[in-house]
N, C-alpha and C positions, 0 to 999 in steps of 0.2 A: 472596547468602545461602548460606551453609555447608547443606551436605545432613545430614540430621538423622540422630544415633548410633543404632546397627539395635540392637533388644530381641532379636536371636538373631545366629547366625551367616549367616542364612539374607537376610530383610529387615527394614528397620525398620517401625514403625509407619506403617500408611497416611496419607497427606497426606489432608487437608481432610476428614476425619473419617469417611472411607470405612470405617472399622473400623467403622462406629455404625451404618454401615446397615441396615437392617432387611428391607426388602425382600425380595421371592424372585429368586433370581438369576437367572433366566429374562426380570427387568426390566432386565436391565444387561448392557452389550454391552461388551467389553474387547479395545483395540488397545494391543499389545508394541510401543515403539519402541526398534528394539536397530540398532543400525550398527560398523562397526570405529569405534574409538577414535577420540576428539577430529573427526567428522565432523559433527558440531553439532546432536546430538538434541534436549541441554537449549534450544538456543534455538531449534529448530523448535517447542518443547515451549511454547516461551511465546508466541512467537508464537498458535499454535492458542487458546490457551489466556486469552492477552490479559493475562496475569498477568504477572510479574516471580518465578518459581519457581527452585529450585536454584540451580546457580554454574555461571557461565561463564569458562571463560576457556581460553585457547591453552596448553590441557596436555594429556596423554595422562591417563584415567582419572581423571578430575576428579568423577564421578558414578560411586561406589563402592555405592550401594545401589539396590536394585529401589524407583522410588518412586511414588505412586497420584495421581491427580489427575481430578477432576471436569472433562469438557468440557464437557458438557451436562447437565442434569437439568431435564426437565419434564414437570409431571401423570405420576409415577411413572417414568418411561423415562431410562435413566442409562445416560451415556456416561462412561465409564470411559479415560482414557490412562495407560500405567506407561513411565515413562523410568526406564531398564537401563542398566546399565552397558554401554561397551562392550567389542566382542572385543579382547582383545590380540595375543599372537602365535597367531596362528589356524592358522599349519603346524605349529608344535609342539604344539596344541591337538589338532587332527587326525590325527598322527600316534601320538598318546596313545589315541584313542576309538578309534583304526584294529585296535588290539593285542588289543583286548576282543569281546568274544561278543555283548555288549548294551551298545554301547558306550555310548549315553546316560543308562541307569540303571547303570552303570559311574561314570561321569562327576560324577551326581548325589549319586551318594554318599558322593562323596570330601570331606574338610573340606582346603580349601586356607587356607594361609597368605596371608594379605590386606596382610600386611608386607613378608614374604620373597618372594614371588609374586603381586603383584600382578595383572599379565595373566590370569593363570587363574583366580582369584579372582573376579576382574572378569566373566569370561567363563560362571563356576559359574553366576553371580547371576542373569547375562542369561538363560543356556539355562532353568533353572529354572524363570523368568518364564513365558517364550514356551510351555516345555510347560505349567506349568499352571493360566495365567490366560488367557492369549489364544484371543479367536477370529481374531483378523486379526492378521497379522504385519505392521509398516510398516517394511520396511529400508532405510534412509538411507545414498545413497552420494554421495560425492564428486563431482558431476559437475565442477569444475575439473580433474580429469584424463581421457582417454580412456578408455573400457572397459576395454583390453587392458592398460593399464598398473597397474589395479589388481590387482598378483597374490595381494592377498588374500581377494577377492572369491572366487573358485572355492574354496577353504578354507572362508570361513564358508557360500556355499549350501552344500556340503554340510553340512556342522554341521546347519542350519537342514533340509533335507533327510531327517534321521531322526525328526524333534519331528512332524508331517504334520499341521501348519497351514499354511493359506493365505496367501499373503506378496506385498505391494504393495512397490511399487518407488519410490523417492522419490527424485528428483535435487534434491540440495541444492549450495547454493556454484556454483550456475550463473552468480552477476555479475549485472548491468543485467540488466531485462528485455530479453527478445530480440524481434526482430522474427518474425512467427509463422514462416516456413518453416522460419526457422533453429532455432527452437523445435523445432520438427517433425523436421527431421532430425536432432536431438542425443537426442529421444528414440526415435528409429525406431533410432538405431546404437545406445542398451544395452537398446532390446527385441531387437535382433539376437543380440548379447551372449549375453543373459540365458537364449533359446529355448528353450534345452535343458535348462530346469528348469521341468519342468512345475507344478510347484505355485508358480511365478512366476506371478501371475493379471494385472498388470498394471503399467506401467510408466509415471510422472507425474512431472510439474514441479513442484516444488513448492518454492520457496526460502526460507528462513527469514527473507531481509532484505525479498525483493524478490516473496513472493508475492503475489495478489488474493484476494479471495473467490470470484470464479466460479471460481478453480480452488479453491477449497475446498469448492463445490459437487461438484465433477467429481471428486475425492475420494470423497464421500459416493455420488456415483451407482456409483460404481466398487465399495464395498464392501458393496452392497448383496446381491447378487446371491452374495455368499462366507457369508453369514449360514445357518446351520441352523435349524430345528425351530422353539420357542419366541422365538429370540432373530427370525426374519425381522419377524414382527409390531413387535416390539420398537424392532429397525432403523427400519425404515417410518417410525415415528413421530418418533422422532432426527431422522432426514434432514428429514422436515418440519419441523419447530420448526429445524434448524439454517440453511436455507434461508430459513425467516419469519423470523430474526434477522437475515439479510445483507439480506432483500432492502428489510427497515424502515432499514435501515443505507443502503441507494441510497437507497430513496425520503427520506427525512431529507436526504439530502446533494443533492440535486433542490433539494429545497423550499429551505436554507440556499442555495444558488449564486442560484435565481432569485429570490433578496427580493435580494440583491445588485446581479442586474442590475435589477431594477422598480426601485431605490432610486436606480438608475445614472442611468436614465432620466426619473425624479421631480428629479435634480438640475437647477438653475437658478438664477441669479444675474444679479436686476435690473440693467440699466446706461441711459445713457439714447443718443440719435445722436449721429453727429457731425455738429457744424455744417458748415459749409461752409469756413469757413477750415480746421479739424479735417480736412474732407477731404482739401483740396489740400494738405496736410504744416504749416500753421502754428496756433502754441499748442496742441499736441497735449497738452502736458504733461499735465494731471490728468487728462485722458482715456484715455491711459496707465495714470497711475498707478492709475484704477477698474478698466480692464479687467483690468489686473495683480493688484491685489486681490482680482477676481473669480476668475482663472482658479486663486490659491493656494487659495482659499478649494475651489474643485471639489477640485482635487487632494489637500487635507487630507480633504477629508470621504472622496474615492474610498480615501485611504491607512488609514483609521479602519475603513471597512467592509471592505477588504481581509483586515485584519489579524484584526476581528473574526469573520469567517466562516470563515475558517481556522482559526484558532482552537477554534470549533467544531466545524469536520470532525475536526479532529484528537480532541477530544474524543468524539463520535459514533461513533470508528473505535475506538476501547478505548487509544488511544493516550496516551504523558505527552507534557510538554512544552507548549512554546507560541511562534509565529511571532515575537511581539515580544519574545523573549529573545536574536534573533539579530540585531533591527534597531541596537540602538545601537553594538554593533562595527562595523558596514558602514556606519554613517555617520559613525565616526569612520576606518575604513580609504580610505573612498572617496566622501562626500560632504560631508568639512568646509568647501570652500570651495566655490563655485561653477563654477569655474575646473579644480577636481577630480571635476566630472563630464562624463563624456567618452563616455556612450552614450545617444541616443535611448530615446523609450518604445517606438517599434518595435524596437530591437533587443535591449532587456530583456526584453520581450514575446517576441520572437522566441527569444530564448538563452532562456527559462525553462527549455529542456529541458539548460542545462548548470548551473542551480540559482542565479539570480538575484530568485528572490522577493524572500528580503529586500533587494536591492538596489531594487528595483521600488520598494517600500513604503516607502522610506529615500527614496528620491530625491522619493513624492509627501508625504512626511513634511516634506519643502523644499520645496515647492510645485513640485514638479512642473518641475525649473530647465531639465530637459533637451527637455521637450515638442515633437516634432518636430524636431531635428537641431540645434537651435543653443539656448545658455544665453539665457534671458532677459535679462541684461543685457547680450550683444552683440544682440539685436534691438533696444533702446531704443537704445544709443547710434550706430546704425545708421539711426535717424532712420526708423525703421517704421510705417507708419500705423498707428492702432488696429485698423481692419478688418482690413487685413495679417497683422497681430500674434495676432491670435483664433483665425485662418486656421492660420498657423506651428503654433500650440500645441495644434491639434486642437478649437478649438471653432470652433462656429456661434454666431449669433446671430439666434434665430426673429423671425416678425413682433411675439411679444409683448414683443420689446426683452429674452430672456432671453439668460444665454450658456449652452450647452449642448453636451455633448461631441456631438463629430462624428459621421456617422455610421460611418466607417473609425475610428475610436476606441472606438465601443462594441461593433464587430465584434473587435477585438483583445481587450476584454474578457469578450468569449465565450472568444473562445481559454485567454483566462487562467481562467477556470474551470474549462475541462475541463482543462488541463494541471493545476490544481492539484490537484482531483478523483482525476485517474491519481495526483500522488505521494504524495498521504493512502492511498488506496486497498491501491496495493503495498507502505507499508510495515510492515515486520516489527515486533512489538510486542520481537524478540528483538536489534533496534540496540538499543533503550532509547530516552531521550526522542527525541522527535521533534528533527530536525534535519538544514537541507537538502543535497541531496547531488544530484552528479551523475545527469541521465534521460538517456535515451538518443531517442537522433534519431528512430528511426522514430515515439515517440508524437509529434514534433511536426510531421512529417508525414502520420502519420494525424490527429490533428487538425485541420490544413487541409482536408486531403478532407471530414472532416465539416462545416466550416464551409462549405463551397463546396454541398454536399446540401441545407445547410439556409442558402442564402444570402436566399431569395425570404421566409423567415422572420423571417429576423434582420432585413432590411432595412423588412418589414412591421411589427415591434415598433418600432423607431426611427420611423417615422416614427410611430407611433399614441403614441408617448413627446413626442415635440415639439410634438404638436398642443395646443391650448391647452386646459384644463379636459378632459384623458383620465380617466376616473376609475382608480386607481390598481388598483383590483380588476382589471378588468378587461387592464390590462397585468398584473398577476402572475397571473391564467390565461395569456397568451400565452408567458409567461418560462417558466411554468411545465410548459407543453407544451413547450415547444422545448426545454429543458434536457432533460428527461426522456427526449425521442426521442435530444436526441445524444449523454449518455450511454449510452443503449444500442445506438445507432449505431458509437460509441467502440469501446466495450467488445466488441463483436459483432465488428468489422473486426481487433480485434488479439488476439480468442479465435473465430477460423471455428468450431470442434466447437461451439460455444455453439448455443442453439436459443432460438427464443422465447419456451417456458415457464418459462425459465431468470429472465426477469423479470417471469414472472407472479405 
């Protein structure tokens, strides 16, 4: 969406009707997101914001006006974000303000050419803003390059330097999440950087594609403490209401994961023994073909509820898109015959963290062909017992003659929740629809860690799942504790600054 023609030279008409507001401005707290050029404000911008606002796209100066946007607004308290153009050539910028007496009211006053001169134009727009709408300054830098290599950076802090606002520090384009230390020391090398600009108040991770909410909490604690006079009160109440939206946003996504597993565990499909020829390997046929039956019929219903639960996080999360828009190309790429599926459910399971969901969903959309390491139909003409064969594909079969997934089966689909969880969670509302993509290894190692913390757990809900007539309430409390801890178990090991109030 084209950014809207400005009613001055100056800016255009406020977005989302900010012009109408009425309020006293003492209710409305306003952060400047200004960066050098093309470093991706507008789609940190939507991210935050959960929208789809201005244009993006891989050009220098693409976001030519100062523009308004509602983050928050509740029970009067209004969170204000303005996306600024950004700086262009910031040394010949600087060495223009450098010439002057007062060099920013110099600067301000100039009418540049926005045809002829865009960079400086561009540049008016931002300073403009930052003197005099913002209380917080949010400066977006590049983090895919090193500190020192940005040498435009020392340019604009100064710029930013004589405006004497408070300015946060925002690494964007960092990639995959990182594993935390590495996290840690990428942002300890441009707090190093940064040092010697004291009105740099702090220095965060914060990526457009790949950020969480708890750092959008960490955000909010951060800017609190920069707030003056009227506006602190003001503040205070933002960060609550911003906080009670994320944290309804976990606890939803709790509740959605654990009807999934209670549903996992409610699953069962009557079959009857095998006789005793059936045992010793003769006329196994139709016995076979029930248990076969049985176990598509699991795998259908697990691929339905899969798809649908995701579906909903995704929705829950402000997100567009939808899981099963990616299922039928991956089972036209890699599961049209059976003979073309060539990965286990532990290894799909396993790789989720290299973006095999919908492959997962695709294959139990087949019934499940690859269950335990070998296709269904080399296990039948392999002459497999039925027992055998239940065994192979991950299911048990209780005393009540049910088949039911294993217990190492419903432990994998813990896994799969929290890994799904994490990649709803960090993604950026500013990719656009939802669509899966490479995670990175350390969440599916810290995942294991949490499932091993919570093994004595998991292994107690399976078995309260199999026992005959469990009432179903009573497993989705257990699901719904256990989900609940190891998401904030999750989230706690690959955010250590996190504290426990953090998911109160």
């Amino acid at each position: 969406m084209p950014a809207p023609a400005p009613s001055s030279t100056t800016t255009p008409p406020p977005a989302q009707g900010a012009g109408l507001d009425v309020r006293s401005e003492t209710d409305i707290v306003t952060l400047s997101l200004i960066s050098h050029t093309n470093a991706g404000k507008t789609t940190l911008a939507r991210t935050l914001l959960r929208s789809d606002i201005g244009e993006v796209r891989d050009a220098p100066h693409v976001t030519l006006f100062n523009e308004s946007y509602t983050l928050l607004n509740d029970s009067g308290s209004l969170l204000r974000l303005w996306d600024t153009p950004g700086f262009g050539d910031s040394a010949r910028l600087l060495k223009r303000l450098k010439r002057e007496r007062n060099p920013v009211l110099w600067f301000l006053s100039q009418t540049w050419d926005r045809i002829t001169d865009k960079p400086l134009w561009c540049s008016q727009q931002a300073l403009k803003n930052v003197r005099e709408e913002a209380d917080v300054v949010l400066y977006l830098v590049n983090a895919a390059e090193p500190p020192d290599a940005a040498t435009y950076i020392a340019f604009e802090m100064e710029i930013l330097s004589w405006v004497s606002k408070p300015v946060v520090v925002l690494l964007n384009q960092t990639g995959q999440p990182q594993a935390p230390e590495v996290e840690a020391g990428e942002i300890e090398a441009w707090r190093a950087h940064l040092a010697q600009y004291g009105f740099v108040r702090e220095v965060l991770a914060l990526d457009a594609f790949a950020r969480c909410w708890v750092q959008e909490d960490r955000l909010m604690h951060v800017l609190a403490p920069l707030m003056e006079g009227s506006r602190i009160a003001t503040f205070q109440h933002i960060k609550k209401a911003w906080h009670q939206r994320n944290i309804e946003t976990f606890r939803s996504s709790a509740r959605l994961l654990s009807e999934q597993l209670t549903a996992a565990l409610m699953d069962g499909i009557e079959v009857r023994s095998e006789t005793l020829l059936e045992r010793i390997g003769w006329q196994r046929e139709e016995l076979n073909r029930e248990y076969n039956d049985g176990r598509q019929k699991l795998a259908s219903q697990l691929a339905d509820r899969v798809e649908h639960t995701t579906n909903k996080l995704i929705e829950s999360h402000g997100l567009s898109g939808a899981a099963e828009k990616e299922l039928s190309q991956v089972a036209r790429d890699h599961f049209h015959l059976p003979q073309g599926v060539n990965e286990s459910i532990w290894g799909v399971l396993g790789s989720f963290a290299g973006g095999a969901m919908g492959g997962l969903i695709a294959d139990l959309k087949l019934g499940g062909l690859t269950f335990g390491g070998g296709a269904l139909i080399g296990g039948l003409t392999a002459g497999v017992g039925a027992y055998a064969l239940i065994r192979s594909y991950n299911l048990v079969r209780g005393n009540d003659h049910r088949l039911r997934w294993s217990r190492e089966h419903f432990r994998e689909q813990v896994k799969l929740a929290l890994l799904t969880y994490l990649a709803i969670s960090h993604y950026g509302r500013g990719r656009g629809d939802w669509k899966e993509s490479s995670q990175p290894q350390h969440w599916n190692d810290t995942a294991e860690a949490v499932l091993d913390a919570h093994a004595d757990a998991i292994d107690l809900l399976w078995k309260n799942g199999v026992q005959k007539d469990t009432a179903p309430e009573m497993l989705y409390r257990q699901s719904r504790h256990l989900m609940t801890d190891s998401l904030t178990m999750l989230l706690q090991r690959l955010y250590p600054e996190l504290g426990e109030e953090v998911f109160s």
